[in-house]
C-alpha positions in Angstrom: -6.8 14.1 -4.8 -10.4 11.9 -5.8 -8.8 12.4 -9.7 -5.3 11.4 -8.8 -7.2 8.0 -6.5 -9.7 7.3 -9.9 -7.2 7.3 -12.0 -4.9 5.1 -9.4 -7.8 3.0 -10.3 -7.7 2.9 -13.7 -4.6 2.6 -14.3 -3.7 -0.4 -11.9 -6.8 -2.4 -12.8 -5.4 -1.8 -16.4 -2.0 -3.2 -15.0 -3.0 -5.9 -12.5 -1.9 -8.9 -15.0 1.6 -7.5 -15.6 2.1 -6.7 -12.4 0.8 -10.2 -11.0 3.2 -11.5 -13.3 6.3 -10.8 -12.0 5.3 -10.7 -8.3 7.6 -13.2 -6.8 8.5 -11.5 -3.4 8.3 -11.6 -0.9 6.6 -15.3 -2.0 5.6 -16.1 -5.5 2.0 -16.0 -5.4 1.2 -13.5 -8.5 -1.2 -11.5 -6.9 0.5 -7.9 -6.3 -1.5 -6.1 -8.9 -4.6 -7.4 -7.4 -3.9 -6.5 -4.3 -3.0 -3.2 -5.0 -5.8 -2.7 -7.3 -8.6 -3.8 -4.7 -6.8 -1.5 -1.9 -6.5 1.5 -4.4 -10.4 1.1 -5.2 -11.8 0.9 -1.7 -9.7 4.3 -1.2 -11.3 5.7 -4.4 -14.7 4.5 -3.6 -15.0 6.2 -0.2 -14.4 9.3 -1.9 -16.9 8.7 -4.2 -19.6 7.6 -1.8 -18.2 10.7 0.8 -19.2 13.4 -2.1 -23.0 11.8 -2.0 -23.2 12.5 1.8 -22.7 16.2 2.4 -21.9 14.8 6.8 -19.1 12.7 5.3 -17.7 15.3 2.6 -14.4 16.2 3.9 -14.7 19.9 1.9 -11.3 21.2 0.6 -9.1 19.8 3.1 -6.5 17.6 1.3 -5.0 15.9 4.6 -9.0 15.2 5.6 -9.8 13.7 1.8 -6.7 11.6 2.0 -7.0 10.7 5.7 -11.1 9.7 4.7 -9.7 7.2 1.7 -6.9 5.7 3.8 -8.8 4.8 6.7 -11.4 3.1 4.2 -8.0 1.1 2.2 -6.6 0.3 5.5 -10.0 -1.5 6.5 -9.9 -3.3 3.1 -6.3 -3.7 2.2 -4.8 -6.9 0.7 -1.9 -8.4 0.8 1.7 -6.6 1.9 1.2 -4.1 -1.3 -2.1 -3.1 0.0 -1.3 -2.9 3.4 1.8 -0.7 2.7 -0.2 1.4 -0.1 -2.7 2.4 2.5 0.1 3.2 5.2 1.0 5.6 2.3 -2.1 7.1 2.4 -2.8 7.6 5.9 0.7 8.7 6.0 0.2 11.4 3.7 -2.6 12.9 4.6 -0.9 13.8 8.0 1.0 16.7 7.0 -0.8 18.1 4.5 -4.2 18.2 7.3 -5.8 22.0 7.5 -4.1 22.7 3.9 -6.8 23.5 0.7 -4.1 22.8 -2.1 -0.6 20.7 -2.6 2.8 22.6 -3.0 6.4 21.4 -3.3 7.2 22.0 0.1 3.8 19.6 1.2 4.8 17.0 -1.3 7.9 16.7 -0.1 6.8 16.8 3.9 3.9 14.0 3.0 6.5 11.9 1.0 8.7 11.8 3.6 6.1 11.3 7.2 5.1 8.5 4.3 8.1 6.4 4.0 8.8 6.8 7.4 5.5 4.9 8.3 6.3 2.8 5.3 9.0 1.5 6.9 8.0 1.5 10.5 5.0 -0.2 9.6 7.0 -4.0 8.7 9.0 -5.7 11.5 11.8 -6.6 9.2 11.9 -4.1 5.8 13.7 -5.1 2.8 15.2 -2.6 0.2 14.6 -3.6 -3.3 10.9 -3.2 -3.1 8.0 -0.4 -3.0 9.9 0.7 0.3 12.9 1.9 -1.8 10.7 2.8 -4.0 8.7 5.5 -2.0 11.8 6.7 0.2 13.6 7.8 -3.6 10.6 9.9 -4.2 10.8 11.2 -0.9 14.1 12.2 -1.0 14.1 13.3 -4.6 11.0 15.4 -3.6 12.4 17.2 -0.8 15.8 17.4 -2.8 13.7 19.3 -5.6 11.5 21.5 -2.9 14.9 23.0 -0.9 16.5 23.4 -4.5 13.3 26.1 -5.1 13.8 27.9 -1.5 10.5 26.4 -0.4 8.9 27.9 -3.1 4.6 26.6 -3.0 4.2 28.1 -6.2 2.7 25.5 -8.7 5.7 25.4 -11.5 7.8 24.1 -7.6 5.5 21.9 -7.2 5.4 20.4 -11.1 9.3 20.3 -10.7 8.7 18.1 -7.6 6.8 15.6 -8.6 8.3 15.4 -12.4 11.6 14.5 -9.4 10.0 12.5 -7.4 8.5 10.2 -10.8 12.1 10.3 -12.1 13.7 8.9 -8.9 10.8 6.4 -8.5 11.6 5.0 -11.6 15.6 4.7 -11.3 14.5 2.9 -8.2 12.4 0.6 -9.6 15.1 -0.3 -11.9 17.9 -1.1 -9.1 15.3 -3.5 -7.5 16.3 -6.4 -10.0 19.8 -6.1 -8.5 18.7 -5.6 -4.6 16.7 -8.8 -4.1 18.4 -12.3 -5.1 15.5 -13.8 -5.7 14.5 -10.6 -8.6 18.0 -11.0 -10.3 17.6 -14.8 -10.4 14.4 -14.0 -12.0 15.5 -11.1 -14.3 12.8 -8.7 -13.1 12.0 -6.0 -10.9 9.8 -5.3 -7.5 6.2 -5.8 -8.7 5.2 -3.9 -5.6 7.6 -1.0 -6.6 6.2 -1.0 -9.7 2.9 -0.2 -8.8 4.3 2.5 -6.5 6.0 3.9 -9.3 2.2 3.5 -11.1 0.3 5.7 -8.3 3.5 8.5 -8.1 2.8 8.8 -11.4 -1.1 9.3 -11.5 -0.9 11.8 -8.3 1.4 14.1 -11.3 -1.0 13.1 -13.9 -4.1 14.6 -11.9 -2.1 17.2 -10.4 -0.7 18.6 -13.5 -3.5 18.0 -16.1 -1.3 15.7 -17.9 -1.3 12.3 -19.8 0.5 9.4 -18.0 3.8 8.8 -19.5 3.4 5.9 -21.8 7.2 5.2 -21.9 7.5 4.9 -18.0 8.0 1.5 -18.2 9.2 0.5 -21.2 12.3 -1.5 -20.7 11.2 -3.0 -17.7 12.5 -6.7 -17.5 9.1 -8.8 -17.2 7.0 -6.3 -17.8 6.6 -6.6 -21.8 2.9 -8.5 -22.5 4.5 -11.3 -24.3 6.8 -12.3 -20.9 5.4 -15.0 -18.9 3.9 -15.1 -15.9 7.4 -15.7 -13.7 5.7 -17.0 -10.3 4.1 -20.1 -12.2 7.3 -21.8 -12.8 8.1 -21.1 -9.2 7.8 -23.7 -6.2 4.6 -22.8 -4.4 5.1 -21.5 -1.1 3.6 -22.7 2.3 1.4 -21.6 4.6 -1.4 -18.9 5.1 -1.5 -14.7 5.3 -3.8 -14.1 8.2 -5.3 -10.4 7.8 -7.5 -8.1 10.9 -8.3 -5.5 12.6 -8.4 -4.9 16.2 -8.2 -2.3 19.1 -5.2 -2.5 21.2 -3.0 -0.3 23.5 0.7 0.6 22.1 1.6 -2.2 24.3 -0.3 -4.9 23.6 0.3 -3.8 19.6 4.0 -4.5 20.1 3.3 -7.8 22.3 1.6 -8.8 19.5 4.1 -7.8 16.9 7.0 -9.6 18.8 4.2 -12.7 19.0 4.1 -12.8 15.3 7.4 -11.9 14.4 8.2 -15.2 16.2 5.2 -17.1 14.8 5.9 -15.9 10.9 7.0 -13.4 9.0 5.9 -10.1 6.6 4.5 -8.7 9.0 3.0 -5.6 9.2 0.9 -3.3 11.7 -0.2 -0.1 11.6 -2.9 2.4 13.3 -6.2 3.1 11.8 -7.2 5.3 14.2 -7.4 6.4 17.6 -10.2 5.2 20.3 -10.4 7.9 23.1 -9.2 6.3 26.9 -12.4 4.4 28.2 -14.0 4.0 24.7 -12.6 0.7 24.4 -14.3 -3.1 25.1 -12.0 -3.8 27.8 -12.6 -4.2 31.7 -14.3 -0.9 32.9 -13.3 -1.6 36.3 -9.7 -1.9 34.9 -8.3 1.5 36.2 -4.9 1.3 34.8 -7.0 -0.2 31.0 -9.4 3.0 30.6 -6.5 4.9 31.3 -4.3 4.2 28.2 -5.9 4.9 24.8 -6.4 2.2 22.4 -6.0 2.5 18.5 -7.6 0.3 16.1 -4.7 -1.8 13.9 -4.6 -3.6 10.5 -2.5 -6.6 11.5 -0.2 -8.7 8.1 1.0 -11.8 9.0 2.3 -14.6 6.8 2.4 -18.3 8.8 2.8 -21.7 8.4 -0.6 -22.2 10.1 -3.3 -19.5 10.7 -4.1 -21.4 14.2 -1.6 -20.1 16.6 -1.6 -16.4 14.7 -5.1 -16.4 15.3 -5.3 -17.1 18.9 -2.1 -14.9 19.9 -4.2 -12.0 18.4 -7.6 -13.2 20.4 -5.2 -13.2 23.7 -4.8 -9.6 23.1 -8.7 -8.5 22.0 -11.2 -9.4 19.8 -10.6 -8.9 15.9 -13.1 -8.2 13.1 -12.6 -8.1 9.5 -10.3 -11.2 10.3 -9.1 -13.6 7.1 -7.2 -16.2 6.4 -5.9 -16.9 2.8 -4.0 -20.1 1.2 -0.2 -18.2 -0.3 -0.4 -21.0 -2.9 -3.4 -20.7 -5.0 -4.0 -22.3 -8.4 -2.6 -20.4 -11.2 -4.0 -20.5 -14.6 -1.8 -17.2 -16.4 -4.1 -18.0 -19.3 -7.8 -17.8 -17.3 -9.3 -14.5 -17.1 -6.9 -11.6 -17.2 -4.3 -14.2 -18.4 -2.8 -12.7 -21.6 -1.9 -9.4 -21.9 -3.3 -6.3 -19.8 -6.6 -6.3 -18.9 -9.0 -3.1 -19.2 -11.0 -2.6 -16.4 -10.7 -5.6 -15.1 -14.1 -6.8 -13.1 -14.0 -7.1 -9.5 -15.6 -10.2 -9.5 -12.7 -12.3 -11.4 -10.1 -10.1 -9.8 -11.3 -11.5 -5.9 -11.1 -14.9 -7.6 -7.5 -14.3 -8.1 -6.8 -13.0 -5.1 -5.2 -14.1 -1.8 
């Protein structure tokens, strides 16, 4: 799991230009691959700093290692991709807790717990994007575990995810034709391409394998020589407003159907859970310290950050909060511009990002 998340790493810092360039949904504001990049990193860098504190080292529990790295991408995620990518995560790791090694019949269980969150996790999902993306692997995954009898042997499991990869990328290619504003274009789901990306690093580390070079050739927008689609696209309006905060299941959804009506993309989901009474509220409150409060990474794209901002202070006090222009000066020729960057440094990446 820390090979498959370094080499997630790698591999999407190595394809944050490509992917930036076609990213024109849900707005055109190229910066997919950043976002996915940054996310993936802070998930890989947990594990990294866990393994040089033996307190923090989750051991050989898969569902704790992946629960460890997607609480930490959940704190930092960017953007929708982000945000969703570390749903992913934290979705995964739920069935595959207690559990020292991955088998087909896992895979297919944390695939699908992990597009059910996916989904969940936005007020108004859209097929054609890394949602259709993950749910094809899913289904592919479980189709290829019941085809074995359940079988947790490892060939089951390489047949899997060699599925799961397969049907990630047939999805990937419907996108173009799912979203008007794709086919228009003449591209596919930047944010399903980068799923398609990670799916195929968790077989790569799993399997001891190369990435397939030819997974995305073909792609339309995704040779080096196309251009960078959002730039010749009208900027679009308004702020994303990013946080976390600690609130009940109820306030959570008064504040969903708050910002549903105030914007739109967005997306909450749990961090984690605050025992009953450990919260900041009243603790006189009775009926307060008696309903437990989870902490939520709240997505929100407005015309103005104001009025997002204060319906989420009505409800409780956010930190990590941020507020970011969608329509950002684009230079496709700056740093990263031409062609696919290697290794890309975090410090020009977070200049680029929104």
């Amino acid at each position: 799991m820390k090979r498959w998340l370094g080499k997630a790493e790698t591999t999407l810092g190595n394809h944050s230009d490509r992917l930036n360039a076609i990213n024109i949904f849900p707005v055109a504001d190229g910066d997919t691959g950043t976002n996915l990049y940054l996310t993936v990193r802070a998930a890989a860098a947990s594990l990294n700093d866990a393994g040089n504190d033996a307190a923090a080292e989750p051991g050989n529990d898969v569902g704790a290692v992946l629960a460890s790295a997607g609480r930490a991408a959940m704190e930092q995620a960017r953007g929708n991709s982000g945000t969703l990518f570390a749903v992913f995560l934290c979705a995964m790791a739920e069935p595959l807790s207690g559990h020292s090694r991955l088998s087909a019949p896992l895979l297919a269980a944390a695939l699908h717990r992990a597009q059910i969150r996916a989904w969940s996790a936005l007020s108004e999902p859209v097929p054609g994007t890394m949602l259709s993306v993950l749910e094809a692997a899913a289904q592919a995954a479980g189709e290829a575990d019941a085809a074995q009898n359940g079988d947790d042997s490892n060939h089951a499991l390489g047949l899997a995810l060699d599925a799961a990869v397969d049907a990630a990328m047939q999805a990937v290619i419907r996108t173009e034709e799912q979203l008007a504003p794709l086919h228009e274009a003449h591209v596919v789901d930047a944010g399903g391409v980068g799923m398609l990306l990670v799916l195929d690093c968790l077989r790569s580390a799993v399997l001891g394998e190369e990435l397939q070079d030819a997974l995305l050739d073909g792609l339309h927008g995704y040779d080096v020589q196309d251009p960078h689609i959002h730039t010749g696209l009208p900027d679009d309006d308004g702020v994303e407003v990013m946080c976390t905060i600690e609130l009940s299941p109820l306030a959570a959804a008064t504040l969903r159907q708050k910002l549903d009506e105030l914007g739109d993309s967005v997306i909450m989901s749990q961090v984690g859970s605050v025992a009953p009474g450990e919260h900041s509220g009243d603790d006189d409150d009775d009926d307060a310290a008696a309903e437990a409060s989870y902490r939520w990474r709240v997505h929100v794209h407005v015309p103005d950050a104001g009025p997002a901002v204060e319906a989420i202070r009505a409800l409780g006090e956010p930190s990590d909060i941020s507020v970011s222009q969608l329509a950002l000066p684009r230079d496709p020729a700056g740093p990263g511009g031409q062609g696919i960057p290697h290794h890309p440094s975090p410090e020009s990446l977070q200049a680029h990002d929104s």
